[in-house]
C-alpha positions in Angstrom: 0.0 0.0 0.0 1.2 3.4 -0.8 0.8 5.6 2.1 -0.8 9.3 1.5 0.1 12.3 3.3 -3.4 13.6 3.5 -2.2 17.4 4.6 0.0 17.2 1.6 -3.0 16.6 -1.3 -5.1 19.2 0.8 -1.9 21.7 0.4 -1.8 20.6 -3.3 -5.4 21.2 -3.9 -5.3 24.5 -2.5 -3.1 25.7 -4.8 -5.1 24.2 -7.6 -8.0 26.5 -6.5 -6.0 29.6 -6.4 -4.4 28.7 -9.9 -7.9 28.7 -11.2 -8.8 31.8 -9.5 -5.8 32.9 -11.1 -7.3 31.6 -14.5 -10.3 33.5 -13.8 -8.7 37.0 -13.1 -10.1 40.2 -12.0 -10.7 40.2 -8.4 -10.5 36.5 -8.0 -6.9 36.5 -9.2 -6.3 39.8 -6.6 -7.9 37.3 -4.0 -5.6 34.3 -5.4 -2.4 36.5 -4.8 -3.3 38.0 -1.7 -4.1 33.8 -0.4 -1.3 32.7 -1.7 0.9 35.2 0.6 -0.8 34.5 3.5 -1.1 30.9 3.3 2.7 30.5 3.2 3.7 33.2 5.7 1.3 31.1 8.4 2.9 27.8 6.9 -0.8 27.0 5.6 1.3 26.0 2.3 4.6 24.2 2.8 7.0 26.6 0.4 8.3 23.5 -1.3 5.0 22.7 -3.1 5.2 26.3 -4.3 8.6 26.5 -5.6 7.8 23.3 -7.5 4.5 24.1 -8.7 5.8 27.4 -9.8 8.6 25.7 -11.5 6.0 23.6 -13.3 4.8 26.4 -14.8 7.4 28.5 -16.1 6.4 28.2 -19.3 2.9 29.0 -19.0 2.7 32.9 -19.7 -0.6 33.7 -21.5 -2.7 32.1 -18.9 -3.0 33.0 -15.1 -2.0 36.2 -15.1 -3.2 38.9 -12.7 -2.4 42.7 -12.6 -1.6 44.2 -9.7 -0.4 47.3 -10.9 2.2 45.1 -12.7 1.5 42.0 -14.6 2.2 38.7 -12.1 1.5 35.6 -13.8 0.9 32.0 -11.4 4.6 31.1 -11.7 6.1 33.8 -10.7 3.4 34.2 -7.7 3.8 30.5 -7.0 8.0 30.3 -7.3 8.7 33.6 -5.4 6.3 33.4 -3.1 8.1 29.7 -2.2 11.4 31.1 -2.4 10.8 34.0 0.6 8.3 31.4 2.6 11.6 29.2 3.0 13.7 32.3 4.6 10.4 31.9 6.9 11.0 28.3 7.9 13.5 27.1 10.5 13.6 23.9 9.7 15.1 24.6 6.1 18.4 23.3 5.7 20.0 25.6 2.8 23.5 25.8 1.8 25.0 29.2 1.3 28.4 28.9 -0.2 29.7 32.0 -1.8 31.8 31.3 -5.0 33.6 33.2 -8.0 30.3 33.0 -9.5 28.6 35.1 -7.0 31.0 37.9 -8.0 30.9 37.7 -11.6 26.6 38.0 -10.9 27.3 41.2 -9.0 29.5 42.5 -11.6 27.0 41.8 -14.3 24.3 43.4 -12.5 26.4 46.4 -11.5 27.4 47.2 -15.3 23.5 47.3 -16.2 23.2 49.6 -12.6 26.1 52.2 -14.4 24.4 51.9 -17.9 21.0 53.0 -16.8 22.7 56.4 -15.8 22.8 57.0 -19.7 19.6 57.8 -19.4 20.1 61.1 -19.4 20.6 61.0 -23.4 16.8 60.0 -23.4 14.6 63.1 -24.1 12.0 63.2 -20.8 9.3 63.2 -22.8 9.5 59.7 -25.4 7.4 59.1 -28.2 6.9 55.5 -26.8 4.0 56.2 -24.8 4.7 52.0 -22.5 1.9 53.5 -19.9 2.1 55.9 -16.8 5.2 56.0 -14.5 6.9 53.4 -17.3 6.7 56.0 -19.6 10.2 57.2 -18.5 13.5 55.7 -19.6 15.1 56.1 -16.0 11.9 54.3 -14.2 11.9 51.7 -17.2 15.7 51.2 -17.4 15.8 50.6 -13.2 12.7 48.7 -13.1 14.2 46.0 -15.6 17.6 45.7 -13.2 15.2 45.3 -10.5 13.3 42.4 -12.3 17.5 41.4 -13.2 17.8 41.7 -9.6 15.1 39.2 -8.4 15.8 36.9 -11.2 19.7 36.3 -9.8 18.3 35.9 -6.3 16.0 32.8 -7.9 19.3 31.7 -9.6 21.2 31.9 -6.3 18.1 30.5 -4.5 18.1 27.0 -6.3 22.0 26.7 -6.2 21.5 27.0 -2.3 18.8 24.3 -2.7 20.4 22.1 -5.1 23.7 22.2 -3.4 22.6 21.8 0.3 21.1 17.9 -0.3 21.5 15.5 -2.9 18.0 14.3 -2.7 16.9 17.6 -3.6 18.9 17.5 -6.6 18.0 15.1 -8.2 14.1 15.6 -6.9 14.8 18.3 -8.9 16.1 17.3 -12.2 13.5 14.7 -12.3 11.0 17.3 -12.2 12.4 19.1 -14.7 12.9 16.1 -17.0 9.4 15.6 -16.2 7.5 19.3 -16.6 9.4 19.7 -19.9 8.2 16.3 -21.2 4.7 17.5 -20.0 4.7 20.7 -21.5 5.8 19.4 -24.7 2.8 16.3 -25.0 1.0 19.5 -24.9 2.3 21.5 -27.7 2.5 17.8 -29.5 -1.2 17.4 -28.9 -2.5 20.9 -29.5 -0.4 20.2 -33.3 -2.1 16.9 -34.1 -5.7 18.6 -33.1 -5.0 21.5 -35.4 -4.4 18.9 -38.3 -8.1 17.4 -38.0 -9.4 21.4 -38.0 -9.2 21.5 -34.3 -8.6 25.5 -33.9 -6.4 25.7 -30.8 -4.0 28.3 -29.0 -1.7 26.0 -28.4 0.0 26.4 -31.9 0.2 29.2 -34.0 -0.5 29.5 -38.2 0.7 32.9 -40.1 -0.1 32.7 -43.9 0.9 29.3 -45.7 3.7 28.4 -43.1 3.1 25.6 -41.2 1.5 25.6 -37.6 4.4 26.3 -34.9 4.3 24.3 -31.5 4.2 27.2 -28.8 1.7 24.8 -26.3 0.9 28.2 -23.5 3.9 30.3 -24.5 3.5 33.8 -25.5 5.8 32.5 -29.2 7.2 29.4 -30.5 10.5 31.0 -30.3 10.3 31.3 -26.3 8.6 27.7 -26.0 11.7 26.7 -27.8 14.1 28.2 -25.8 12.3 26.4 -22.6 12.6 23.6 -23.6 16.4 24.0 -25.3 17.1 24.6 -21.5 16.5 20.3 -20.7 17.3 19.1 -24.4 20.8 18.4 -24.2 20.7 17.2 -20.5 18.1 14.5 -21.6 20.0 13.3 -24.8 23.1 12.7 -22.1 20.6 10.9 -19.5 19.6 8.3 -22.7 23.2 6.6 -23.2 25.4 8.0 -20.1 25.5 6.5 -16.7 23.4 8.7 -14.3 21.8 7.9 -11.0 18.7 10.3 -11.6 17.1 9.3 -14.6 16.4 5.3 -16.0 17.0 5.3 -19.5 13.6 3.4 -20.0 12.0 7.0 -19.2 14.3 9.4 -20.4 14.7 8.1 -24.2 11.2 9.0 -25.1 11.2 12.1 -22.9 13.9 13.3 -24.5 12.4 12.3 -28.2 9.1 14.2 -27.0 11.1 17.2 -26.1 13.4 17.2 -29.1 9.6 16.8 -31.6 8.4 19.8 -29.8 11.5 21.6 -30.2 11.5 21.4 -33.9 7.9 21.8 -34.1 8.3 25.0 -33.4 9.6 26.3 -36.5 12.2 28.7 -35.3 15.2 28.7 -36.9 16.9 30.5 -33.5 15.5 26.9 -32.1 17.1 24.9 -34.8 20.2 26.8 -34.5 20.7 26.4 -30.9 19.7 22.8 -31.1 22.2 21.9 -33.9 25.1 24.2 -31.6 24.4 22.1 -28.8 24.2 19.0 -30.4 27.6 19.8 -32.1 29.0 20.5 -29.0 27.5 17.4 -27.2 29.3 15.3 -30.2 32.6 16.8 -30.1 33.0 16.5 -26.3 31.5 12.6 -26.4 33.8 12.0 -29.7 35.7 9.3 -27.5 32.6 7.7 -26.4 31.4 6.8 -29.4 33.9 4.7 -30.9 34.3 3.2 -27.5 34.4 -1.0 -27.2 31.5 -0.2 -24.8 29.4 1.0 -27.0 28.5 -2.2 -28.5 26.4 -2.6 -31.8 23.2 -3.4 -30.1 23.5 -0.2 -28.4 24.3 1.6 -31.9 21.4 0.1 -33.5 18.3 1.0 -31.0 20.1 4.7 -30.9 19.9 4.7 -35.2 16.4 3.3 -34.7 15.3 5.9 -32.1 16.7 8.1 -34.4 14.8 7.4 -37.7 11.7 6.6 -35.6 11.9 11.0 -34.2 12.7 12.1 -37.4 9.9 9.6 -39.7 7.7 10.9 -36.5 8.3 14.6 -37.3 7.6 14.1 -41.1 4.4 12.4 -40.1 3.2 15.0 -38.4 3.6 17.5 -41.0 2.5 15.5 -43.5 -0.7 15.2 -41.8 -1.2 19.2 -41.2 0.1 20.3 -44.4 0.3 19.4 -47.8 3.4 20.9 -47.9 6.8 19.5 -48.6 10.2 18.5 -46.7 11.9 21.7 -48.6 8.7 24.1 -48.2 8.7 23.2 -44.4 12.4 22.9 -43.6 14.3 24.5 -46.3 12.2 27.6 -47.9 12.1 28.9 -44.3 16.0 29.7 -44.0 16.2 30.5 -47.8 13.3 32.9 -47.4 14.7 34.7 -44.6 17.4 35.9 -46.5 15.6 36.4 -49.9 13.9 39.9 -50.4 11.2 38.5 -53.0 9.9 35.8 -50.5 6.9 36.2 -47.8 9.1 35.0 -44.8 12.0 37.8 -45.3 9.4 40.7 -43.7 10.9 39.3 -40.1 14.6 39.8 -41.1 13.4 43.3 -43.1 12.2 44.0 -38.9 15.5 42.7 -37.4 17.5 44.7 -40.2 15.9 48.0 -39.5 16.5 47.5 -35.7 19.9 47.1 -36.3 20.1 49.9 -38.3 18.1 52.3 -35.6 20.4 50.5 -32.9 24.1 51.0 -35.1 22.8 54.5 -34.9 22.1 54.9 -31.1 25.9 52.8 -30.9 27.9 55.7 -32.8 26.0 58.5 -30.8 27.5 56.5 -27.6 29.9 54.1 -28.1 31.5 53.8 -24.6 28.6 53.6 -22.6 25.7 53.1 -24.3 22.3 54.9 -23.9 21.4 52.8 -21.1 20.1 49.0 -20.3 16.4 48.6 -21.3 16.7 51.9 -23.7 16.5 50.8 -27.3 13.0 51.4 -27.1 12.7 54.8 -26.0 15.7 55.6 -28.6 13.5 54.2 -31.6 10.3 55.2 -31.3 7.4 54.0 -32.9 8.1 52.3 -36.3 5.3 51.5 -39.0 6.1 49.8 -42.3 4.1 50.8 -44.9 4.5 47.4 -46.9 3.3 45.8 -43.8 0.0 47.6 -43.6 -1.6 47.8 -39.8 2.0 46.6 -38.7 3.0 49.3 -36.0 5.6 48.3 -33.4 5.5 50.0 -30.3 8.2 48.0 -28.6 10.9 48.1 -30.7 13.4 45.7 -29.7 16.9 43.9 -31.4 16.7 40.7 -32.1 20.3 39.7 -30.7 20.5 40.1 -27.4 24.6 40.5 -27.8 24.2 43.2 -30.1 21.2 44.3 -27.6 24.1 44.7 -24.9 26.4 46.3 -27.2 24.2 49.1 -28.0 22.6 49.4 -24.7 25.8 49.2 -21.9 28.3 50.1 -24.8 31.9 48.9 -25.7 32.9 49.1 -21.7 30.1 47.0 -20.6 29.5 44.7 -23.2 33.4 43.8 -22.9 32.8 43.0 -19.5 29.9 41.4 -19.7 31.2 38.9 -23.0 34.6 38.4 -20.9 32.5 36.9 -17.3 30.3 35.0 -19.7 33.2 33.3 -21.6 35.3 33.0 -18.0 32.2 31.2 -16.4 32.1 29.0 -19.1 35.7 27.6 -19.6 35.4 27.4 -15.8 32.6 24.9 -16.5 34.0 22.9 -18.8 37.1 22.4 -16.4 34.5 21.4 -13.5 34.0 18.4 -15.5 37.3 17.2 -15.7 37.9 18.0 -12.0 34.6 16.2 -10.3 34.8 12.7 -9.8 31.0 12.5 -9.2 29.2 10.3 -12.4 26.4 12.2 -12.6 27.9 15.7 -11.6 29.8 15.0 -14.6 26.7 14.2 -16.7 24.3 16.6 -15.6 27.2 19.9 -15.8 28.3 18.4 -19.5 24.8 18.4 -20.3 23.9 22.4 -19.0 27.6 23.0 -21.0 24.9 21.9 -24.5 22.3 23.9 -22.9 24.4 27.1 -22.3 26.0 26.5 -25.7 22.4 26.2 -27.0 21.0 29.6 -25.5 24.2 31.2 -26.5 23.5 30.5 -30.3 19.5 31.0 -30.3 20.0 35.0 -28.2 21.7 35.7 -31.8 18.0 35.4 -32.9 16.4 37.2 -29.8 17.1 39.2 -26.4 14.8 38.1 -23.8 16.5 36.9 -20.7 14.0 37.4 -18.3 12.7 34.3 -18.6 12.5 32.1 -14.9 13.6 29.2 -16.1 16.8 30.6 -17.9 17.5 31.5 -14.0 16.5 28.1 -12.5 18.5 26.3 -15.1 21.5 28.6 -14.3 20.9 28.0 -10.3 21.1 24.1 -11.1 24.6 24.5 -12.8 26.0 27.0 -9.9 24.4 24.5 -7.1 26.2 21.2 -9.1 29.5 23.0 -9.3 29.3 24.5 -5.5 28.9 21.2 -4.8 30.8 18.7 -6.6 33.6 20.5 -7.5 
C-alpha cells in the first residue's frame, strides 16, 4: 500500500483552487495573490509545493496572469512566493556557499546599474507612450535591473537548494525532466488537433507556413528556448550512466522534447539545437567509438533516431500538404531572400539594427542605457506591412542588444564573465569525480551553448527558467567541484 500524506494533497489542492482563480482573473486572481501570501507566511502552504509548482509552470505565460499594478503571472506568484516562505522556515536546511560565481553575478548586475545612468541621453518626454510611470526611460531602465535583480536571487536561490542535499537535486532534475516532457505532449497534442481542424491556441499558423508548436507560451521561439534549457541534459541521460534518470523514461522524454523543439519552427530553435548537439558530439567523440558501446547499443540509438525524425515528417504530413523543402528549407532561404513572404521578419531585425548601429555611434562607450532601445527608436510603421506598428521596438540579438545598450565598456565586461564562467565549466567536468555531476554539468555546458546561439535570434533573458537552469549549474559546481 502506498501511504498518503493527506495534509500534503489538501496543500496541493489548494493551490489548484488559487491557480484557477488565477485563471479566472479580475478580483479572484487579486484574491488568489493575496491567499497565496498569506497561506505561506502562516505555513498553511509548505514553500516547497510552491517553488515546485511554480517551476512547473514557467512556461505558462498567456494564462493565469493577474495585474496588480504590474503583470504577475501564477509562476512567478507561486515560485517567489516559495522562495521567501523558505527564509520563513527554521527547519530549512540551505547551503549558502559563496563562490567566483557570485562575483561575476554582481559585476554583471552592477554594469546594467552604471548603464542605466545613460539615461540622461533619453529626451523626458518619449514618443513611446509604455503606460504611466513606465513611460520614463530612468523608471523603465531601473525597473528592468530590478526584475535582473530578483531573477539572480531565484538563480542563487536554487543553487543553495540544489547544493545543500543530494536528494533535492535530483528531486529536482526529475522534475524538470518531467515538466518539460509534460509541456511538450502539450504542444504535441494541441499540433495533431489543429491537423483534424481543431482550432487551438496551443499552436500558432501565419499565412501558408506551417502551424508552430508554442503549447501556453506567448511565441514558439520562447517555447523553444524552454525547452532548449533540458534538451541536451536528456540526450546525455539516454546513453550515459546517471543515477537520476532510467534510460527506460528518459529516451522518449527526450524524443518528446526534441519533436516539440522542432515543431516550433524557429530557426533561432534549430540553431541552438544543432550548436548544442555539435558540442554534445565533439565532447563525447571518444565515447562513441568506444568498445562499450557495443552494436546493439548503436542500432536502437539509429532506430530511435529514424523513428523521431519519420515521427516529425508524419506530423507535417498530416497538417500540411506541404513538402520537406517548403517546411524545412524555404524557411531559412526565405529569410534571407527579399522577394519571399518570410524575409518581412529579417526586413524587422535589419531596420533595428540599423536604428540601434545608430544609437551605438552616438555613444559608443557607454551606451544609452540597459532597457533603452525602445525609447531611442520610437514608434516604427512599415508601410508594406499595412496595420504593422511596433510600439516596442526591440533587437533581435541580445549581444548586439548589450552592445548598444551598456556600450563597448560593458558589453566587454559582460562577453569576458560569460566566456570566463564558461571555460570554468568545462574544467568542473574534468575535476569532479562525481558520475552524474559529470553528466548533468556536460549536459547544462549543450544547454548554455544552445542559449548562446538561439539570443543571436532574440534578447529576452528574463525568462524564470533561464535563471532556474543557471541555479542548477552553480548549485552542481558548488557542490561537486
Amino acid at each position: 500500500m502506498i501511504e498518503v500524506d493527506k495534509k500534503e494533497i489538501a496543500q496541493l489542492f489548494l493551490i489548484a483552487v488559487l491557480f484557477i482563480l488565477l485563471l479566472i482573473g479580475g478580483k479572484f486572481g487579486i484574491a488568489a495573490v493575496i491567499i497565496t501570501i498569506i497561506g505561506a507566511y502562516l505555513k498553511l502552504i509548505n514553500w516547497k509545493h510552491l517553488f515546485y509548482v511554480g517551476i512547473a509552470l514557467t512556461p505558462i505565460k498567456r494564462l493565469a496572469v493577474t495585474s496588480i499594478g504590474f503583470h504577475l503571472n501564477a509562476s512567478q506568484l507561486f515560485l517567489i512566493t516559495g522562495i521567501i516562505a523558505a527564509f520563513f522556515d527554521k527547519n530549512n536546511k540551505l547551503k549558502w556557499k559563496s563562490d567566483k560565481f557570485d562575483f561575476r553575478l554582481f559585476v554583471f548586475l552592477f554594469v546594467l546599474v552604471i548603464s542605466s545612468f545613460q539615461s540622461r541621453f533619453i529626451p523626458i518626454d518619449p514618443v513611446v507612450i509604455l503606460g504611466a510611470l513606465r513611460n520614463y526611460p530612468w523608471i523603465k531602465s531601473l525597473s528592468r535591473i530590478v526584475l535582473m535583480g530578483v531573477l539572480v536571487g531565484v538563480a542563487l536561490f536554487v543553487r543553495a537548494y540544489v547544493s545543500s542535499d543530494k536528494k533535492r537535486f535530483e528531486a529536482l532534475m526529475k522534475g524538470l525532466l518531467l515538466f518539460g516532457t509534460v509541456h511538450a505532449l502539450i504542444g504535441l497534442f494541441g499540433f495533431v488537433i489543429y491537423a483534424f481542424g481543431v482550432n487551438t491556441s496551443l499552436v500558432v499558423q501565419h499565412g501558408d507556413d506551417p502551424q508552430r508548436i508554442m503549447s501556453f507560451e506567448s511565441e514558439p521561439l520562447f517555447f523553444g528556448n524552454y525547452l532548449l534549457t533540458i534538451l541536451p541534459v536528456a540526450v546525455l541521460f539516454c546513453f550515459k550512466k546517471q543515477n537520476i534518470i532510467d534510460r527506460r523514461f528518459a529516451i522518449p522524454a527526450a524524443l518528446i522534447i526534441l519533436s516539440g523543439s522542432v515543431l516550433t519552427f524557429s530557426r533561432g530553435v534549430w540553431a541552438g539545437i544543432l550548436a548544442a548537439f555539435v558540442f554534445l558530439i565533439i565532447i563525447n567523440a571518444r565515447l562513441l567509438f568506444k568498445e562499450s558501446l557495443t552494436t546493439k547499443k548503436a542500432i536502437v540509438i539509429i532506430l530511435l533516431s529514424l523513428c523521431v525524425l519519420i515521427g516529425v515528417v508524419f506530423l507535417i504530413n498530416l497538417a500540411t500538404d506541404r513538402s520537406f523543402y517548403q517546411n524545412f528549407i524555404e524557411p531559412v532561404i526565405g529569410a534571407i531572400n527579399p522577394n519571399h513572404g518570410k524575409f518581412w521578419s529579417t526586413r524587422l531585425r535589419l531596420m533595428t539594427i540599423g536604428l540601434g548601429l545608430s544609437a551605438f555611434l552616438q555613444h559608443p562607450f557607454l551606451g544609452i542605457g540597459y532597457e533603452n532601445f525602445s525609447f531611442h527608436a520610437g514608434n516604427i510603421f512599415i508601410n508594406s506591412l499595412s496595420e504593422h506598428i511596433l510600439n516596442y521596438p526591440d533587437i533581435n540579438s541580445f549581444p548586439f542588444k548589450l552592445l548598444i545598450e551598456t556600450g563597448i565598456i560593458g558589453f566587454t565586461i559582460i562577453t569576458f564573465l560569460v566566456f570566463k564562467s564558461f571555460i570554468d565549466l568545462l574544467r568542473s567536468v574534468r575535476k569532479t569525480k562525481d558520475v552524474t555531476a559529470k553528466v548533468v554539468i556536460e549536459g547544462y555546458c549543450g544547454v548554455i551553448i544552445g542559449i548562446i546561439v538561439q539570443l543571436f535570434f532574440f534578447s529576452n533573458i528574463f525568462s524564470i527558467y533561464l535563471w532556474i537552469m543557471l541555479g542548477v549549474v552553480l548549485g552542481i559546481v558548488n557542490e561537486k567541484v
